[in-house]
N, C-alpha and C positions, 0 to 999 in steps of 0.2 A: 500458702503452699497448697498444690492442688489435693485431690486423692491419691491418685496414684505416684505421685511427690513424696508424697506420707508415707505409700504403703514400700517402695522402696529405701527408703532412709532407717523405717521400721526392723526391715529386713538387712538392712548392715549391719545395724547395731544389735541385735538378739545373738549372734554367734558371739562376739566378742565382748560380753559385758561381764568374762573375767570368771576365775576358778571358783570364785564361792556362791556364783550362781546357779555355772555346773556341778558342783558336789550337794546343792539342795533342790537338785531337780531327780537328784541318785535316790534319795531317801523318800521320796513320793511315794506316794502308792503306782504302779502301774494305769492305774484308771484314771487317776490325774496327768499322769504324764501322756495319756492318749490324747487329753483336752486340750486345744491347742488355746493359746491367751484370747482373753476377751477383743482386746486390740485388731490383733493377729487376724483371728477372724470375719472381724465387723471390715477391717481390709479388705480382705480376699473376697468377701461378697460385694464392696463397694468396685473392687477392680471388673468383676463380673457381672455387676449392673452398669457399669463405664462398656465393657466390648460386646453388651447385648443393643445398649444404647447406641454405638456407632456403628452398628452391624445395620438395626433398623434405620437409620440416617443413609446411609450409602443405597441403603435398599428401596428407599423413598426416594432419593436423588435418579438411581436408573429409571424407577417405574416415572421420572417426571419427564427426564431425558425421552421415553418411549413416546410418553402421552405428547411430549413435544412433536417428534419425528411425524408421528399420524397426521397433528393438524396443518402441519407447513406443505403448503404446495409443491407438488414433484414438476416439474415439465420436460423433463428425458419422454416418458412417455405419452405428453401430451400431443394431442394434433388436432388441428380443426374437424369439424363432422364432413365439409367435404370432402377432404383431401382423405379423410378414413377411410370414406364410403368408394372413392379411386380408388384406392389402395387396398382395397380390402382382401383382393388376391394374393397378394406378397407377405412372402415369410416375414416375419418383424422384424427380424434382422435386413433385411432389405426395406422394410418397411419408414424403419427408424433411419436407414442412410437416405431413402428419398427426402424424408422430411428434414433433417440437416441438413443436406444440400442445397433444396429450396431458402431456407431461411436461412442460411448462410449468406447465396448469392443479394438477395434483400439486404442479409447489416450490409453488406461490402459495397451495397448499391446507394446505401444510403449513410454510410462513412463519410463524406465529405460535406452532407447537409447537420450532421450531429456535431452540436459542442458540447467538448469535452466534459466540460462541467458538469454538463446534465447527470450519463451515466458515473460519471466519479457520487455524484451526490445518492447516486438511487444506490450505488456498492453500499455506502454506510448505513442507507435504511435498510438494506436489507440484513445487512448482521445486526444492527442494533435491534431488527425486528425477532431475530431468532434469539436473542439473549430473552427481549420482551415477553416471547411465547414460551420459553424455560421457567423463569421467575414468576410470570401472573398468576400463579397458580395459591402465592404465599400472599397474594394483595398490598404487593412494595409500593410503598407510596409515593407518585411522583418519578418515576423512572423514567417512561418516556417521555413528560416533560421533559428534564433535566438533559436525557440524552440528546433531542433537539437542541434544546439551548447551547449545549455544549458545542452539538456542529454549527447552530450558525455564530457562534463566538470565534473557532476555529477559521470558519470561512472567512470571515470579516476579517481578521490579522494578516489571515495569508493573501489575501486576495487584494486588501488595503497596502500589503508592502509592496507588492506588483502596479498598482494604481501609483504610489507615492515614487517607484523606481522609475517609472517610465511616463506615467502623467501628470506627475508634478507640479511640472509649470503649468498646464492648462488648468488644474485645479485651482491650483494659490491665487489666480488669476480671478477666482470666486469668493468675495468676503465670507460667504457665511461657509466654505469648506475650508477656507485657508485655518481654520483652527484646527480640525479632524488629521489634517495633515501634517500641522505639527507635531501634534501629542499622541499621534493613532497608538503607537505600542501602548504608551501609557492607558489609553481609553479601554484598549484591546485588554490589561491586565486588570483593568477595574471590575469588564464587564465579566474574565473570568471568575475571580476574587467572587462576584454574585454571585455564580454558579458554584462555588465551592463552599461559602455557608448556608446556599439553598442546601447542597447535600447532606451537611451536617444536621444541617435544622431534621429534616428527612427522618433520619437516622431512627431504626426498631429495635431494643432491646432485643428482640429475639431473632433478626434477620440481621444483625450486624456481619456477618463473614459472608450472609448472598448479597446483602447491600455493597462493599468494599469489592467482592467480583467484580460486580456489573460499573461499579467505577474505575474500576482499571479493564476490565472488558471495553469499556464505551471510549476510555481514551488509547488505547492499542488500537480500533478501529480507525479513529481518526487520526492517529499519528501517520497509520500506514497508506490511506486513501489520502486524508486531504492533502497530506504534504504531497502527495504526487501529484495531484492540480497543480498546487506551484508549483514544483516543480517543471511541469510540462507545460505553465502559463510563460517561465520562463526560456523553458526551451525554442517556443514559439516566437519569441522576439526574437531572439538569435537569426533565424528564419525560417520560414514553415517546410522546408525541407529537413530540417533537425526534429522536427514530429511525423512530419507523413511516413517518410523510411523507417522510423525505427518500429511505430505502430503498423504498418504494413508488414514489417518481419517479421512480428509478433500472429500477427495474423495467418500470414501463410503459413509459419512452422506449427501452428497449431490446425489449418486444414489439413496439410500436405501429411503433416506426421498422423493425423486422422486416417485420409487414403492409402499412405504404405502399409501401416498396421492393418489395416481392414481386407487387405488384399492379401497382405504378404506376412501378415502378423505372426508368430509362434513362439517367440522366446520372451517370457515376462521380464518386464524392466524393472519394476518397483512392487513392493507389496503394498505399499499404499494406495495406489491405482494399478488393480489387477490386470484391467483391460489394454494399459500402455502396454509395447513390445520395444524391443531391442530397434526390431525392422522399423519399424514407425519414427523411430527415436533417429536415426541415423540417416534414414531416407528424408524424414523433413527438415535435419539440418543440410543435408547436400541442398532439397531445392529452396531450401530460404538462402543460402547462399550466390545462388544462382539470381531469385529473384531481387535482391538487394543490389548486387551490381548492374541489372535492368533497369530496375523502377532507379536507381541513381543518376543514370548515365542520362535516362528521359530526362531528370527533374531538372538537374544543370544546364539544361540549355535552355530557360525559363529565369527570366528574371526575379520575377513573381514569387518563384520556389524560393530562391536562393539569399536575397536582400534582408538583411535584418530590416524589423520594425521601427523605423522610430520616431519620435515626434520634429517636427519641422517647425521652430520659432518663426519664421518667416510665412509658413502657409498656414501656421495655424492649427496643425491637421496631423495625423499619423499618416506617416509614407513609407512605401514601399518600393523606393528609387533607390539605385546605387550603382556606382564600377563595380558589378562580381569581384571578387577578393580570388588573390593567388588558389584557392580549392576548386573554384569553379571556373577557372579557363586551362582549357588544353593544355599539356606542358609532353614535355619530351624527355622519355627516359633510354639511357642507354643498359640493356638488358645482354649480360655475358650470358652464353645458352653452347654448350658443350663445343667451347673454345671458341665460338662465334659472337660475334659484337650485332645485336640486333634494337634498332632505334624505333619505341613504340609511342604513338601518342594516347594520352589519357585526361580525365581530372583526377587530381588529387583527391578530391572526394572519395572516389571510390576506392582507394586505399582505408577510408577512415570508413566508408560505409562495409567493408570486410570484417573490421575490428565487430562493429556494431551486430553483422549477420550471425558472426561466431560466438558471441553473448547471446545474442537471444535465440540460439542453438542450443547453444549448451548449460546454460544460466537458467535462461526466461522459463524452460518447463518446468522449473522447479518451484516456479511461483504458483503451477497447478497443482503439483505433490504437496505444496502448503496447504491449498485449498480442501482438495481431496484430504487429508487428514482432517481438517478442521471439521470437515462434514461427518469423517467417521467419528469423529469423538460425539458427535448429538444423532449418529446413528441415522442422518439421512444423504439422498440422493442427489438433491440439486439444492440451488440457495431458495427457487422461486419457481415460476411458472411463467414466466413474463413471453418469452421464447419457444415457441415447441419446438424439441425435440433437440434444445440446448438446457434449458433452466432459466436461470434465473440470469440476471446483468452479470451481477458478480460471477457467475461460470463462464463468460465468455470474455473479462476482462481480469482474470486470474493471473494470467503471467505476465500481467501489464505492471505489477506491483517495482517489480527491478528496473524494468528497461527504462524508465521516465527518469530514476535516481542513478541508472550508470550516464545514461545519453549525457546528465547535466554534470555529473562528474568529469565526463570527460572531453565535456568543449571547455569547463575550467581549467584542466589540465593543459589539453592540448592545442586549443584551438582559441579561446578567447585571448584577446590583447586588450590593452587599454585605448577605451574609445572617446576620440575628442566632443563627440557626440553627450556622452554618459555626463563628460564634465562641465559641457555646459548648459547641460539640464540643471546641476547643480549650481552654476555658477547665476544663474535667471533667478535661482530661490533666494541668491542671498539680497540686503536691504539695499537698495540704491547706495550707498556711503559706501557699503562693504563690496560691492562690484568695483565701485571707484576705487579703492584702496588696492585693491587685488590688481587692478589692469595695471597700476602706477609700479608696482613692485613687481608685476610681469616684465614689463616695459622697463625697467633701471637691470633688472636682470640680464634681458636679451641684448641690452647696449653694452654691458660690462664686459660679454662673453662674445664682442663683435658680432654678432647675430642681424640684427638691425643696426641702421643708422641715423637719428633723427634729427641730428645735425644740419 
């Protein structure tokens, strides 16, 4: 039982231990009865060396939190020395919107040469690095070891189920991987398994509860980033119009709600980001709305866009041929409009790219209010310095967190069907004997049910 266990259980039982203890606590002398029990008070001073003790612990915790915030890089206010020494006329408030703008039009220029993967990997070094700059201070042993290992353990499972979904056959196809691809989960939970008695092994008597953080710190990191790689590796099969749109609207409502706020800003949105407004908030869900039924209507008429990915037994090769599917060819709807019947043509797509526009309107900035919170708890600015006059990766791909995990929710939902493609990727993996077995009970099937006739 601990102390303060003690000193409350102590303290139940002294009122109630019965009238013949209160009738000889009567007959004391007054000077005794001022003396409170030996017990009692070896208590109360052990309760008050416990809340001097966690007074000093909390108080050591901010002053690390602080010494943290100093040495992490800010880049809100960084800028190259030329572009300062331009600028050096301009309020900083005009200062800092030139150099956003500039480095804006740069990522959006160079959006389409970036894989995804990259910035997904630099998000988790960059939180795992601010855990690193909190904690180094206690000399934890092996931490960012561990936290690496951890991400490329993570990477390998998720990235190997994506390889094993869709590159299967050309793999098995290789003796010495057709093992990796049988057993990958298995492989994948071995190599965690290492990483989980590394940590134990790890483990300090006297940092046990900032060791246990940073182990559930380092896997909340990568629950939340990696999975959204697969996720968004999956999306990309589907076809590269199910990633460019939804990241594209992610993008503008986070410009566009930058330029209304800056221009038109006054009414605060959130106390977690001060600087958000109402106006901002509402103005860049109108124009991501707008730009989503644009950038859709362009992308549909592209093959290229639209074609799921997938591999071709025949050529050998991943392709990106197909008949567009029902969402992406014109269709005709008839549209009642105050008692008149009006016939519009459209794609369907952009009925689903609406759904998509109004989530990352009104969903997707909440994935920066997580961020922005996350930053005030360690009392800084930006994640990094990577960006001037953005921060860090992780500040500019903050409200990407949602949008990868709805998109795929809801082509499951709505839009994926069963593909004969999918199955007989699967059906290539199985042993010559068991494909023979399969056609022969396909084929007694389709003659039963008049389908064929091989008669």
């Amino acid at each position: 039982m601990s102390t303060s266990e003690g000193a409350a259980e102590l303290r139940r039982r002294l009122p109630a231990e019965g009238d013949g203890t209160q009738q000889q606590q009567q007959h004391e002398s007054p000077k005794q009865q001022q003396q409170p029990p030996a017990e009692c008070a070896t208590t109360e001073n052990s309760d008050h060396v416990d809340s001097e003790t966690e007074t000093e612990e909390r108080m050591l915790e901010e002053k690390y939190v602080d010494e943290m915030a100093k040495k992490l890089p800010q880049g809100t206010n960084k800028m190259p020395e030329v572009l300062g020494q331009a600028l050096s006329g301009l309020p900083d408030r005009w200062k800092n919107w030139v150099i956003r703008g500039i480095f804006t039009m740069i990522m959006i220029s160079g959006f389409c040469l970036i894989i995804y993967g990259g910035p997904l990997a630099l998000m988790v070094t960059e939180i795992i690095s601010i855990g690193y700059s909190v904690y180094r201070i206690h000399g934890l042993p092996w931490f960012r070891s561990l936290s690496w290992y951890f991400l490329l353990t993570s990477n390998y499972f998720f990235y190997g189920e994506n390889l094993v979904d869709y590159f299967g056959v050309a793999v098995s196809r290789v003796d010495s991987l057709r093992f990796l691809v049988k057993y990958h989960r298995f492989l994948s939970f071995c190599l965690y398994c290492i990483g989980f008695v590394w940590f134990v092994l790890s483990l300090v008597k006297k940092y046990y509860m900032k060791q246990f953080s940073l182990f559930a710190w380092t896997h909340v990191a990568l629950l939340i980033v990696v999975t959204q790689s697969y996720l968004i590796i999956q999306n990309i099969f589907e076809g590269l119009i199910w990633f460019i749109v939804p990241v594209s609207m992610i993008v503008c409502n986070d410009v566009m709600a930058y330029m209304f706020g800056f221009f038109f800003g006054r009414t605060p949105l959130i106390q977690l980001s001060p600087k958000k407004t109402w106006e901002g908030f509402i103005g860049g869900g109108f124009a991501t709305v707008i730009f989503g039924l644009l950038a859709s209507y362009f992308l549909c008429q592209f093959q290229f866009f639209v074609c799921p990915i997938e591999y071709s037994e025949t050529e050998g090769r991943m392709l990106i041929e197909c008949e567009p599917s029902y969402l992406f060819r014109p269709q005709e709807y008839n549209i009642a409009l105050f008692g008149a019947s009006k016939t519009i043509t459209m794609y369907p797509f952009l009925l689903h790219s609406l759904s998509m526009s109004i989530f990352s309107s009104v969903i997707g900035p909440f994935g920066g209010f997580f961020a922005s919170g996350f930053k005030r708890a360690f009392k800084i600015k930006d994640f990094g310095d990577m960006i001037p006059g953005h921060g860090g990766i992780m500040d500019r791909f903050d409200c990407q967190f949602l949008m990868a995990t709805f998109v795929n929710v809801y082509i499951s939902s709505f839009i994926r069907h069963a593909s004969p493609q999918k199955l007989l990727n699967m059906v290539y993996n199985l042993k010559p004997e068991e494909q023979l077995q399969l056609f022969n009970q396909l084929k007694d099937s389709l003659e039963e049910r008049n389908i064929i006739n091989l008669n």
